[in-house]
C-alpha positions as CSV (number, residue, x, y, z in Angstrom):
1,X,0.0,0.0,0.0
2,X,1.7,3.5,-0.7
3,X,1.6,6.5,0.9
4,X,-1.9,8.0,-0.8
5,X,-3.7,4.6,-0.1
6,X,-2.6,4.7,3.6
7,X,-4.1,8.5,4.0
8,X,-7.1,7.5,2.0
9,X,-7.6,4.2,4.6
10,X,-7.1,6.8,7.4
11,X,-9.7,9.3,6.4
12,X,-12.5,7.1,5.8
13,X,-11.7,5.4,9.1
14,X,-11.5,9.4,10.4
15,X,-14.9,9.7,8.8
16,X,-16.6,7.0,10.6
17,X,-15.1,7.8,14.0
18,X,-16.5,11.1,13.2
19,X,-20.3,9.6,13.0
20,X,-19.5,7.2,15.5
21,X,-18.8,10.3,18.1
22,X,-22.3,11.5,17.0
23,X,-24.4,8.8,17.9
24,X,-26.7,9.4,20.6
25,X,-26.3,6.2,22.4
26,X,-22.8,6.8,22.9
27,X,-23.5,9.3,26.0
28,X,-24.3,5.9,27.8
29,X,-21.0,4.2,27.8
30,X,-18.3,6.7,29.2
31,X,-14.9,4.8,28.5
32,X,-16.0,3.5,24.6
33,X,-16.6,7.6,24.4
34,X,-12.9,8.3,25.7
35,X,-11.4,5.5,23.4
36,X,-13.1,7.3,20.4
37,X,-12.9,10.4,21.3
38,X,-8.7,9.8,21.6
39,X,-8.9,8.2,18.6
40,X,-10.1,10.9,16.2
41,X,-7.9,13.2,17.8
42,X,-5.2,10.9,16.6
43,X,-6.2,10.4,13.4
44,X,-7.0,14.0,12.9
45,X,-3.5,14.9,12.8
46,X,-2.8,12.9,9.7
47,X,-5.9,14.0,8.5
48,X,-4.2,17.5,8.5
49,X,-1.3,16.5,7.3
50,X,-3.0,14.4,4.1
51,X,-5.1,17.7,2.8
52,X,-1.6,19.8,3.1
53,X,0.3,16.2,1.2
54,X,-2.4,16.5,-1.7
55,X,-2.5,19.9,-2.2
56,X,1.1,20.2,-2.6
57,X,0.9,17.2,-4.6
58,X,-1.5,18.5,-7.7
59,X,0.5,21.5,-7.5
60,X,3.4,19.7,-8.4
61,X,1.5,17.3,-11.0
62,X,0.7,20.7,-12.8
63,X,3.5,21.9,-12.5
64,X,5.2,18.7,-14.1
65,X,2.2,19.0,-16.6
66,X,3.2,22.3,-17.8
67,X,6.9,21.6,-18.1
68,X,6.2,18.4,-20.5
69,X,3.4,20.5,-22.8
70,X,3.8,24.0,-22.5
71,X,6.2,25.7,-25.0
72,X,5.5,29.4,-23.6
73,X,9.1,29.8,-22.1
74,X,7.4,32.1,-19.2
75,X,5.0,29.9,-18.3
76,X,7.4,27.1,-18.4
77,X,10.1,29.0,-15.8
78,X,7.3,29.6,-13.3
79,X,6.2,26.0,-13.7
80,X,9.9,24.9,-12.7
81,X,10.1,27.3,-9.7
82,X,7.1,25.6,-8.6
83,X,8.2,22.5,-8.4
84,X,11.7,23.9,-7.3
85,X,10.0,25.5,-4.4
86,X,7.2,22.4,-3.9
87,X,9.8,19.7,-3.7
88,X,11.9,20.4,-0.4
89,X,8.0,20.9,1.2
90,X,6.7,17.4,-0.3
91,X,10.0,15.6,0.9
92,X,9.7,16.8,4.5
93,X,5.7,16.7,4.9
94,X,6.4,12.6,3.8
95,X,8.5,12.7,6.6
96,X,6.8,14.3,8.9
97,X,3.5,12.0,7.8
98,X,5.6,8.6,8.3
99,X,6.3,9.8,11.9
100,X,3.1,10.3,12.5
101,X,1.8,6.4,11.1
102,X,4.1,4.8,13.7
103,X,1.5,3.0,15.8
104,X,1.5,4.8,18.8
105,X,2.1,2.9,22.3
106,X,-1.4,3.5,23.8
107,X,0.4,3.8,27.3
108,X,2.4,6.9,26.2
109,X,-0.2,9.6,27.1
110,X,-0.5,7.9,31.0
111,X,0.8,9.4,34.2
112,X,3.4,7.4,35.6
113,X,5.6,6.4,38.9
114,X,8.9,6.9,39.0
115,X,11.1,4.5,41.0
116,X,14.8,4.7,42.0
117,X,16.7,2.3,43.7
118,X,20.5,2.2,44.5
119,X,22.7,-0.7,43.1
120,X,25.8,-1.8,43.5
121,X,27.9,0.9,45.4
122,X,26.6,1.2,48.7
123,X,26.8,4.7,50.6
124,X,27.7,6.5,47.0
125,X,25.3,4.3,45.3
126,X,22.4,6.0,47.3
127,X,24.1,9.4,47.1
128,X,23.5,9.3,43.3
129,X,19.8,7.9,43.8
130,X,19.6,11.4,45.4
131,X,21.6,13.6,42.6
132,X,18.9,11.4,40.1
133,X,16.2,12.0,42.0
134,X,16.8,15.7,41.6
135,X,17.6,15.6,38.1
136,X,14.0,14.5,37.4
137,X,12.4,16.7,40.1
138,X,13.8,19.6,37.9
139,X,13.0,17.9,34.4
140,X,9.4,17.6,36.0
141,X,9.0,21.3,37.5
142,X,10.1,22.6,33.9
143,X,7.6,20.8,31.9
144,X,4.9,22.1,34.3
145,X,4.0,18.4,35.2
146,X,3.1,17.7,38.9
147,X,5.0,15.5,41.4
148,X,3.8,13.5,44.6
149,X,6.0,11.6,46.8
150,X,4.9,7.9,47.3
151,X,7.8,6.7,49.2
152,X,11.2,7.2,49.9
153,X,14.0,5.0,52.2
154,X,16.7,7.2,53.4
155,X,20.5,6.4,52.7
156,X,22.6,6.0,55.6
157,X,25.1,8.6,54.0
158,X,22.3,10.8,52.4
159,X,20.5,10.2,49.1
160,X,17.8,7.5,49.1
161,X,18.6,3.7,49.3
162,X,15.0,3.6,47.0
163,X,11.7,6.7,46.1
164,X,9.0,6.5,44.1
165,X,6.8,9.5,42.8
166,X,3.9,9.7,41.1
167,X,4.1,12.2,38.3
168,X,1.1,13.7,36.3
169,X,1.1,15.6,33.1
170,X,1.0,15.8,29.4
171,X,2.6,12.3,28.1
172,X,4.5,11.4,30.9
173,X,5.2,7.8,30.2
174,X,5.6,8.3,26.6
175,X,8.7,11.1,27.4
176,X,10.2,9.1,30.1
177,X,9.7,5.7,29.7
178,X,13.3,5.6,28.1
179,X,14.9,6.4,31.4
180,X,14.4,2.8,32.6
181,X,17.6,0.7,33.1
182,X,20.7,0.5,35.2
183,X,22.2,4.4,35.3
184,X,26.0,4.1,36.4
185,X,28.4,6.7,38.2
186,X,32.0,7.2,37.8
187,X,33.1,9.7,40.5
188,X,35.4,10.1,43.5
189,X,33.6,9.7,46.5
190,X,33.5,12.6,49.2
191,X,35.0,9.7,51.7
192,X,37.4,8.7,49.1
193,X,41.0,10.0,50.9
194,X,43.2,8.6,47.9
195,X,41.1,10.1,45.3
196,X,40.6,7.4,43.7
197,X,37.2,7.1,41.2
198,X,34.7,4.6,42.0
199,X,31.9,3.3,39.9
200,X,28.3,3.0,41.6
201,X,24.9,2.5,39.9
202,X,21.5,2.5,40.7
203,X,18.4,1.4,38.5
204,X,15.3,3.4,37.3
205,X,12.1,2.3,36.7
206,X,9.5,4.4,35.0
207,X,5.9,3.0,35.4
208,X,2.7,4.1,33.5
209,X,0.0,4.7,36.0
210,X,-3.0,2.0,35.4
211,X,-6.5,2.6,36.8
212,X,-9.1,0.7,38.7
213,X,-10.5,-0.5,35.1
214,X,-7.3,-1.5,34.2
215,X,-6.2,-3.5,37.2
216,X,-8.9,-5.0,39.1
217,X,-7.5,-5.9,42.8
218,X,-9.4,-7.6,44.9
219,X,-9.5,-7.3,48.9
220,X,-8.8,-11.2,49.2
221,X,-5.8,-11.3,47.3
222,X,-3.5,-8.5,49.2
223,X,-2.6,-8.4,52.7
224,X,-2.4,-5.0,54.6
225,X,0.2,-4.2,57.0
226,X,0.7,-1.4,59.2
227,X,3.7,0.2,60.7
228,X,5.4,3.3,62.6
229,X,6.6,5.8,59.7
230,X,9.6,6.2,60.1
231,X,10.2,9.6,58.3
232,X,9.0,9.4,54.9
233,X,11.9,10.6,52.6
234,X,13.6,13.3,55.9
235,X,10.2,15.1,55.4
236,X,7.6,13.9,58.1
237,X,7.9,11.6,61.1
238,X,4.4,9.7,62.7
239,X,5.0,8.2,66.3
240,X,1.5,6.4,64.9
241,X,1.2,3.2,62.7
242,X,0.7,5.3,59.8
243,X,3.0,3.0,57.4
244,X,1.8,1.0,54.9
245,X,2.7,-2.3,53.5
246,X,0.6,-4.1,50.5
247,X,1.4,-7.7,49.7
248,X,0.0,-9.0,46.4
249,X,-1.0,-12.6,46.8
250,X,-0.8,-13.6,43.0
251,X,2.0,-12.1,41.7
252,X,4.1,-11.8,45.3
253,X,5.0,-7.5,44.7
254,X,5.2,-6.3,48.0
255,X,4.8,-2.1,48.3
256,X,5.4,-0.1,51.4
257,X,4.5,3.5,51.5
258,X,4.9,5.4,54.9
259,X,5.3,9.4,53.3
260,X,1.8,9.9,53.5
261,X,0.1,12.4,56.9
262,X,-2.4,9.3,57.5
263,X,-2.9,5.4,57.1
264,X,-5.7,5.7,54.4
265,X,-3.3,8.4,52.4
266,X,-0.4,5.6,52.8
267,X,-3.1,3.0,51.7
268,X,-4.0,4.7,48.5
269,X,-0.8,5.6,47.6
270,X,0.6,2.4,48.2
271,X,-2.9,1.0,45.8
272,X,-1.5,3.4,43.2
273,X,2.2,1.9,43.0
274,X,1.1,-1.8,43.4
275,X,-1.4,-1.1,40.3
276,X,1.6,0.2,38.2
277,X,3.7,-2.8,39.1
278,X,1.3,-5.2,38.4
279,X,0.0,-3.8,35.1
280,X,4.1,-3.4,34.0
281,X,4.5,-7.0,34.8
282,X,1.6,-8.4,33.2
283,X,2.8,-5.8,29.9
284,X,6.7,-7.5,30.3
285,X,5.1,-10.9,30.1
286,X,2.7,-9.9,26.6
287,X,5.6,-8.3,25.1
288,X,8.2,-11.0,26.0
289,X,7.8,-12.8,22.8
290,X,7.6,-9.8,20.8
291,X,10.6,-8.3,22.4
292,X,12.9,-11.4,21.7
293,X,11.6,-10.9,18.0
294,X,12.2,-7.2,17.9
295,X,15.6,-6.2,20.1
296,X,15.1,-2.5,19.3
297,X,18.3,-0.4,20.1
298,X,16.4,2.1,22.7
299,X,15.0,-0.9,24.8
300,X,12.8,0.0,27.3
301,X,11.8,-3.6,28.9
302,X,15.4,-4.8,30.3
303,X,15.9,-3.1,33.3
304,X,19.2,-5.2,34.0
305,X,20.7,-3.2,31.1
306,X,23.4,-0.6,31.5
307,X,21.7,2.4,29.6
308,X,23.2,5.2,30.9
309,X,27.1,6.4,32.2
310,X,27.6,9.6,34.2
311,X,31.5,10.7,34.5
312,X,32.4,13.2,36.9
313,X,35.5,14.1,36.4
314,X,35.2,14.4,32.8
315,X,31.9,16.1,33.0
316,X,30.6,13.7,30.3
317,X,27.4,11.9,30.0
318,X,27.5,9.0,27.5
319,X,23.9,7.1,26.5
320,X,25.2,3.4,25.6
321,X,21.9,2.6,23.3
322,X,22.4,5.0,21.1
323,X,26.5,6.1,21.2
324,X,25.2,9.6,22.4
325,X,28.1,11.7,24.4
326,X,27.5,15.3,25.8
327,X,30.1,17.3,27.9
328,X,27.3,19.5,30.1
329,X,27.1,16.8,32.9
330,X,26.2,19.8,35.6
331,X,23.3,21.3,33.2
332,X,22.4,17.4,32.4
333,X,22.0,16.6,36.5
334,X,20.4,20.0,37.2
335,X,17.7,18.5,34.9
336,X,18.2,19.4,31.3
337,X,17.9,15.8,30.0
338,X,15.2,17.2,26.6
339,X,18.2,16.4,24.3
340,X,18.8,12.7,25.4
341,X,15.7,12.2,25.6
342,X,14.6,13.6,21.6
343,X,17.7,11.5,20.9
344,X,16.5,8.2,22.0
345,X,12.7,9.1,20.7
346,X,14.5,10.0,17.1
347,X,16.3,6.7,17.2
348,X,13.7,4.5,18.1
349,X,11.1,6.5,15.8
350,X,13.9,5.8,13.0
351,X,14.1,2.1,13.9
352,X,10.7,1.5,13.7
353,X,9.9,3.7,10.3
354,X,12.7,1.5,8.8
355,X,10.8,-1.9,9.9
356,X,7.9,-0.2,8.9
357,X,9.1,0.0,5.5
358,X,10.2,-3.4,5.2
359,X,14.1,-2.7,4.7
């Protein structure tokens, strides 16, 4: 099928979502309304993009059709800087339409949680859970998305030995959902007397948020435990049982969440993580055999793979994935991580227009 056919299959389809939207009926059954509803709004972008691709394209069949029959040499020169001008347009429109016929990952527009954990590296391992952390605190405050603490385990030295937040916002799994992986640190530790560079890591994990409809968990298959908070990420102590820890019966994921003010905050919080750990699993297990038949270079399933390496005393940042290496390793930690992440949506966009394509 080439390019016209595939527009042409797209606006009918855009056509009948169109009357489908108007049907009365459709008032009754709020989520088919939402599925719909995203869905022309989907398609109506390449809808756009289609009436610009065929308007540029009769311009340039005339123009072609001029240049093979007209012998008025005026007529014929403005004919050619049409299609002078009309080409370069035409070439990056195709483009920009090809980007936009990637099937979409339906879990790209979802909130999501956020989790760090320290690795190997003990105290300095948690230290750089902490300068992470704070890399995507800032990311998050410039985008204008929100962020809630879940949970957060001190480090002994400072830092976190594990957090999770729940972010919210325009395509928040979508933008980060490349973060996930080990992230390593080569630095000199502040205890270090020798000054000698040591290599830590800790791991990322970046959840889309599922709902109720999405996860169904029932009261019989999770055990609730309660106990003292013990000060909730260094921002809130309880001398009451305010802690709590949710143990999942079928699939054994056990969450504890003590940063809340009460139990039933802790409790709900603590619903929200399990619900984004049990939907990621059950989405790892679908997309195993998929994922052993497609080994895309931007992976965002293996979490036991080194993505990411951050090198203090050279100031570099280096992306393994994709070979990316960038010299601003202060701006890049003080939450300017747009470029990396463009980078790693470019190469995985390329990757997939190219399977796409058949090549």
């Amino acid at each position: 099928m080439n390019l016209v056919d595939k527009l042409q299959a797209i606006w009918i389809r855009h056509q009948e979502v169109n009357d489908l939207l108007m049907q009365p009926e459709l008032a009754n059954d709020h989520n088919r309304f939402i599925r719909l509803n995203k869905e022309f709004k989907d398609l109506d972008q390449v809808v756009e993009a289609r009436n610009k691709y065929l308007i540029l394209v009769g311009r340039r069949e005339e123009a072609k059709d001029i240049l093979s029959g007209e012998k008025d040499l005026e007529m014929r020169e403005i004919a050619s800087s049409e299609l002078e001008e009309i080409q370069p347009v035409l070439e990056e429109l195709e483009l920009e339409i090809q980007k936009l016929l990637i099937p979409k990952d339906p879990e790209d527009t979802k909130d999501a949680v956020l989790e760090v954990r320290a690795g190997t590296g003990g105290d300095e391992a948690g230290l750089f859970v902490g300068d992470l952390v704070r890399m995507y605190l800032r990311f998050i405050e410039d985008r204008g998305w929100s962020a809630e603490w879940l949970t957060a385990t001190e480090g002994s030295a400072g830092g976190y030995k594990e957090a999770s937040i729940e972010i919210k916002g325009q395509d928040v799994y979508g933008t980060l959902k490349y973060e996930s992986g080990v992230h390593r640190v080569q630095r000199v530790p502040s205890t270090e007397s020798q000054g000698r560079v040591h290599t830590s890591a800790a791991t990322v994990a970046v959840l889309p948020e599922a709902d109720e409809l999405e996860v169904d968990i029932k009261d019989v298959d999770i055990r609730k435990d309660t106990f003292r908070s013990s000060g909730a990420g260094g921002q809130h102590v309880n001398k009451t049982e305010s802690g709590v820890r949710l143990t999942h019966y079928p699939t054994g994921i056990v969450v504890e969440c003590q940063d809340g003010r009460s139990q039933h905050q802790n409790y709900d919080r603590a619903l929200t993580v399990l619900r984004a750990r049990i939907w990621d699993k059950a989405r790892n297990e679908r997309d195993k055999e998929v994922a052993e038949k497609r080994k895309t270079i931007v992976s965002t399933g293996d979490r036991s793979a080194k993505i990411r390496t951050y090198n203090f005393p050279q100031g570099r940042l280096t992306d393994h994935r994709i070979g990316l290496t960038l010299y601003n390793l202060p701006e890049i930690l003080n939450g300017q991580i747009e470029k990396i992440l463009d980078e790693l949506r470019l190469a995985e966009n390329a990757e997939r227009m190219k399977e796409g394509s058949g090549e």
